[in-house]
C-alpha positions in Angstrom: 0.3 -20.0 -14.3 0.2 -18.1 -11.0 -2.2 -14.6 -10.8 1.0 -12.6 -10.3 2.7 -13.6 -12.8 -0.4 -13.5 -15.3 -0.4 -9.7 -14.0 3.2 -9.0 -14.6 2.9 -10.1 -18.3 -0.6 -8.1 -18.7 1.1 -5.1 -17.6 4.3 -5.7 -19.6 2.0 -6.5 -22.4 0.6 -3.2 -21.9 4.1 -1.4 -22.4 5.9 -3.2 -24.8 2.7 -4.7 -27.4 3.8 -2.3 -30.1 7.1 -4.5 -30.4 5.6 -7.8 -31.2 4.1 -8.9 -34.3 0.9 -8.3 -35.0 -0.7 -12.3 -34.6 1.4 -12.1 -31.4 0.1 -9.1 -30.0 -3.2 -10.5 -30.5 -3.1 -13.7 -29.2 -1.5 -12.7 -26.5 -4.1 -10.1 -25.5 -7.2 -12.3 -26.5 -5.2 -14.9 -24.0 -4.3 -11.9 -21.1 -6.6 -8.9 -21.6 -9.8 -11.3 -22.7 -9.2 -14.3 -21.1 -9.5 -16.5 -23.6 -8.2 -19.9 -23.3 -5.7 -21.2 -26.3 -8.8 -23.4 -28.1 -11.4 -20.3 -28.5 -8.0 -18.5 -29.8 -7.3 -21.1 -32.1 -11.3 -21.7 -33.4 -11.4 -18.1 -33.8 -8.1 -17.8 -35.7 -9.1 -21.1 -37.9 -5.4 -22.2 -36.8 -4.2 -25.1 -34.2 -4.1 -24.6 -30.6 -0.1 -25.5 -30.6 0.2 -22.9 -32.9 -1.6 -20.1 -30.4 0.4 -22.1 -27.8 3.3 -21.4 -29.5 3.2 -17.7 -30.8 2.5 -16.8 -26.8 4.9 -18.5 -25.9 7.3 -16.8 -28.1 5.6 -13.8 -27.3 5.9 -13.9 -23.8 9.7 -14.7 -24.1 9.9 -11.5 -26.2 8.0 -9.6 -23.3 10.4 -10.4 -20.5 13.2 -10.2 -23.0 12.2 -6.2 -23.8 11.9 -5.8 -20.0 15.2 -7.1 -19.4 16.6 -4.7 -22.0 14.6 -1.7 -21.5 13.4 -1.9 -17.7 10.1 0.4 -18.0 8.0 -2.0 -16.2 10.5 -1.9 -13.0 10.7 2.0 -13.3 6.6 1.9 -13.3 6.4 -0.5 -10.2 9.9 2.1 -8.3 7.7 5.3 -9.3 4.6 3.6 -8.0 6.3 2.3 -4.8 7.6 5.8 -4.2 4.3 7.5 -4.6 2.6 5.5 -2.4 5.3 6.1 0.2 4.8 9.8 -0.1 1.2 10.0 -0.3 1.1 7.7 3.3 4.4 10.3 4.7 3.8 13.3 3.0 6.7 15.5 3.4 7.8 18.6 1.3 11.2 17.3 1.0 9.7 13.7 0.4 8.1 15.2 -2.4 11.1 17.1 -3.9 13.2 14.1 -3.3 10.8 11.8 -5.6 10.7 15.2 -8.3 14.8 15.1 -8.5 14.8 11.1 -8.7 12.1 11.3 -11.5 14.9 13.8 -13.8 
Protein backbone atom coordinates (compact mmCIF):
# COMPACT_ATOMS: atom_id res chain seq x y z
CA UNK A 1 0.00 0.00 0.00
CA UNK A 2 1.25 3.40 -1.12
CA UNK A 3 1.66 6.43 1.76
CA UNK A 4 -1.03 8.32 0.01
CA UNK A 5 -3.35 6.05 -0.10
CA UNK A 6 -2.67 4.83 3.62
CA UNK A 7 -3.39 8.73 4.30
CA UNK A 8 -6.60 8.87 2.34
CA UNK A 9 -8.13 5.96 4.34
CA UNK A 10 -6.65 7.39 7.84
CA UNK A 11 -8.47 10.53 7.09
CA UNK A 12 -11.67 8.86 5.80
CA UNK A 13 -11.29 6.64 8.83
CA UNK A 14 -11.33 9.70 10.67
CA UNK A 15 -14.80 10.86 9.26
CA UNK A 16 -16.79 8.07 8.65
CA UNK A 17 -15.47 5.41 11.97
CA UNK A 18 -18.74 5.84 13.66
CA UNK A 19 -20.39 3.87 10.65
CA UNK A 20 -18.42 0.65 10.91
CA UNK A 21 -18.77 -1.97 13.41
CA UNK A 22 -17.14 -1.74 16.34
CA UNK A 23 -14.16 -4.87 15.66
CA UNK A 24 -13.93 -2.93 12.37
CA UNK A 25 -13.38 0.31 13.62
CA UNK A 26 -10.78 -1.07 15.69
CA UNK A 27 -8.80 -2.97 13.64
CA UNK A 28 -8.73 -0.71 11.31
CA UNK A 29 -7.32 2.05 13.54
CA UNK A 30 -4.88 -0.30 15.56
CA UNK A 31 -3.78 -1.09 11.61
CA UNK A 32 -3.96 2.97 10.40
CA UNK A 33 -3.83 5.23 13.47
CA UNK A 34 -1.27 2.71 15.47
CA UNK A 35 0.49 1.04 12.93
CA UNK A 36 0.07 -2.20 13.80
CA UNK A 37 0.72 -4.82 11.40
CA UNK A 38 -2.22 -7.62 10.87
CA UNK A 39 -0.28 -10.42 13.33
CA UNK A 40 0.13 -7.96 16.58
CA UNK A 41 -3.74 -7.32 15.69
CA UNK A 42 -4.54 -10.74 15.53
CA UNK A 43 -2.30 -11.89 18.87
CA UNK A 44 -3.91 -9.18 20.55
CA UNK A 45 -7.41 -10.00 19.48
CA UNK A 46 -6.72 -13.97 20.19
CA UNK A 47 -8.17 -14.26 16.53
CA UNK A 48 -6.39 -15.25 13.02
CA UNK A 49 -4.55 -12.82 11.05
CA UNK A 50 -6.97 -13.65 7.78
CA UNK A 51 -9.62 -12.81 9.95
CA UNK A 52 -7.98 -9.05 10.87
CA UNK A 53 -7.08 -9.23 7.07
CA UNK A 54 -10.40 -9.67 6.29
CA UNK A 55 -12.57 -7.33 8.60
CA UNK A 56 -10.11 -4.33 7.13
CA UNK A 57 -10.52 -5.31 4.18
CA UNK A 58 -14.22 -5.14 4.41
CA UNK A 59 -13.77 -2.14 6.36
CA UNK A 60 -11.91 -0.31 4.05
CA UNK A 61 -14.37 -1.18 1.17
CA UNK A 62 -17.08 0.32 3.44
CA UNK A 63 -14.79 3.50 3.88
CA UNK A 64 -14.55 4.39 0.13
CA UNK A 65 -18.07 3.12 -0.29
CA UNK A 66 -19.42 6.03 2.45
CA UNK A 67 -17.18 8.50 0.62
CA UNK A 68 -18.62 7.65 -2.61
CA UNK A 69 -22.08 8.26 -1.16
CA UNK A 70 -21.53 11.04 1.16
CA UNK A 71 -18.39 12.99 -0.34
CA UNK A 72 -17.21 14.77 3.04
CA UNK A 73 -13.73 13.83 2.57
CA UNK A 74 -13.60 15.59 -1.04
CA UNK A 75 -15.53 18.72 0.51
CA UNK A 76 -12.60 18.65 3.33
CA UNK A 77 -9.64 18.36 0.73
CA UNK A 78 -12.04 21.53 -1.84
CA UNK A 79 -12.37 23.73 1.56
CA UNK A 80 -8.77 23.00 2.29
CA UNK A 81 -7.56 23.69 -1.27
CA UNK A 82 -9.56 26.93 -1.20
CA UNK A 83 -8.10 28.23 2.01
CA UNK A 84 -4.87 27.75 1.11
CA UNK A 85 -5.48 29.62 -2.13
CA UNK A 86 -6.74 32.57 -0.13
CA UNK A 87 -4.41 32.68 2.57
CA UNK A 88 -1.28 32.75 -0.36
CA UNK A 89 -3.90 35.65 -2.51
CA UNK A 90 -5.66 37.27 0.05
CA UNK A 91 -8.34 39.27 -1.35
CA UNK A 92 -11.56 40.67 0.30
CA UNK A 93 -13.63 39.31 -2.46
CA UNK A 94 -11.50 36.08 -2.41
CA UNK A 95 -12.65 35.77 0.97
CA UNK A 96 -16.39 36.42 0.40
CA UNK A 97 -16.31 34.22 -2.57
CA UNK A 98 -15.06 31.07 -0.39
CA UNK A 99 -17.92 32.46 2.56
CA UNK A 100 -20.83 32.17 -0.23
CA UNK A 101 -19.37 28.74 -1.66
CA UNK A 102 -19.22 27.45 1.98
CA UNK A 103 -23.48 28.16 2.27
Amino acid sequence: MILDEFIEIANLLEIYSSLLSEKQKEYLEDHFENDLSLSEIAKNNNVSRQAIYDNIKRGVALLYDYESKLRFYQMKKNIRKELINLKENYTKEKLEQVIENLL
